[in-house]
N, C-alpha and C positions, 0 to 999 in steps of 0.2 A: 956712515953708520946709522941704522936704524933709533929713530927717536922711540924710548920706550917710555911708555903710559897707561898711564889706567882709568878705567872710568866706572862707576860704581850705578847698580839700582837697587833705591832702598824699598822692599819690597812693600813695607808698610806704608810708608806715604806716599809712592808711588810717581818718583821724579827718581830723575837721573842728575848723577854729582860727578866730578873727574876729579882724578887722582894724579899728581902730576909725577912723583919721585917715589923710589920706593922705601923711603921711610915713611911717608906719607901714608903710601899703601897699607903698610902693617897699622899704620894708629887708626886707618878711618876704619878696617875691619874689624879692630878691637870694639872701635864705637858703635859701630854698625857691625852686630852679630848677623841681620839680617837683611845683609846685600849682598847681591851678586855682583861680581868680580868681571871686567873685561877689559881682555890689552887690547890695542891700538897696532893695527897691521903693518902700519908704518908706510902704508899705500893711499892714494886718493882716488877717488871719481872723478871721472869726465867733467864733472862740474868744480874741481876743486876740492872737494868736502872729503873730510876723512874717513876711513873707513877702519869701523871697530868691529871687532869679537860681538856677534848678537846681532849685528845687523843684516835688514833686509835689502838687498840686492837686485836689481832687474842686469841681465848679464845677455850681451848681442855676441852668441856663439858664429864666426864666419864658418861656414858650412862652402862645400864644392860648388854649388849650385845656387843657396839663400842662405840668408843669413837665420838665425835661431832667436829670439827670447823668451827667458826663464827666468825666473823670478827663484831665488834661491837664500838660504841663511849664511852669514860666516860664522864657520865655527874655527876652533885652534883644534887641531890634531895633533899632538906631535909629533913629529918637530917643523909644522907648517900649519899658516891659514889654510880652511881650505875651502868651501862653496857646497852646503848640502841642498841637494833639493828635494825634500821628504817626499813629494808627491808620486818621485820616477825613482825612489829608492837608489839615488846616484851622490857621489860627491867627486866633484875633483877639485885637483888644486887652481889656485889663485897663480894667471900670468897675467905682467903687464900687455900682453897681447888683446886679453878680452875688453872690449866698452863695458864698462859698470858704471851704473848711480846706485847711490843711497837712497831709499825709497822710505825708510822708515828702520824700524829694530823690533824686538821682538815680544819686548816690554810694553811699548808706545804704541805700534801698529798690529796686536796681533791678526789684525782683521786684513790684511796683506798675504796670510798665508794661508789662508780659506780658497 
């Protein structure tokens, strides 16, 4: 079963906090009126590292012929994670098939999606 979690950015001070349970969840947004909210995919990168809601993506599409990278966001869609790449006006979903790292998120790095 999927580990569920959260992890929060408070937009004023400008760090990122995790939220482990969801009671947790409810009191830190009562505290924090001004954080955004993200679950945890319950997937990791090639390197290990987890990958949350908001983060930034470099993603090695196998292609017929070459292979592809794109740099992409996760977002939640429901009822799935799923890989925007604002640039090519595309989203798909998230398989363990694809190679992804963590390159950063959207708070911390937006200079990633330039």
């Amino acid at each position: 079963m999927k580990e569920i979690k959260f992890r929060t950015w408070d937009i004023n001070e400008k760090k990122m906090g995790k939220v482990i349970t969801i009671g947790s969840f409810v009191t830190t947004k009562e505290n924090c009126p001004d954080c955004e909210i993200m679950q945890f995919t319950g997937l990791k990168d090639s390197e290990d590292v987890e990958i949350w809601e908001g983060d930034v993506v470099r993603v090695c599409i196998e292609q017929l012929f070459d292979d592809v990278e794109k740099v992409g966001i996760v977002i939640y869609d429901a009822p799935a994670f799923k890989i925007d790449f604002p640039d090519e006006g595309v989203t798909i979903g998230i398989v363990d098939e694809y190679s992804m790292s963590v390159i950063g998120n959207i708070y911390e790095n937006p200079e990633l999606l330039k």
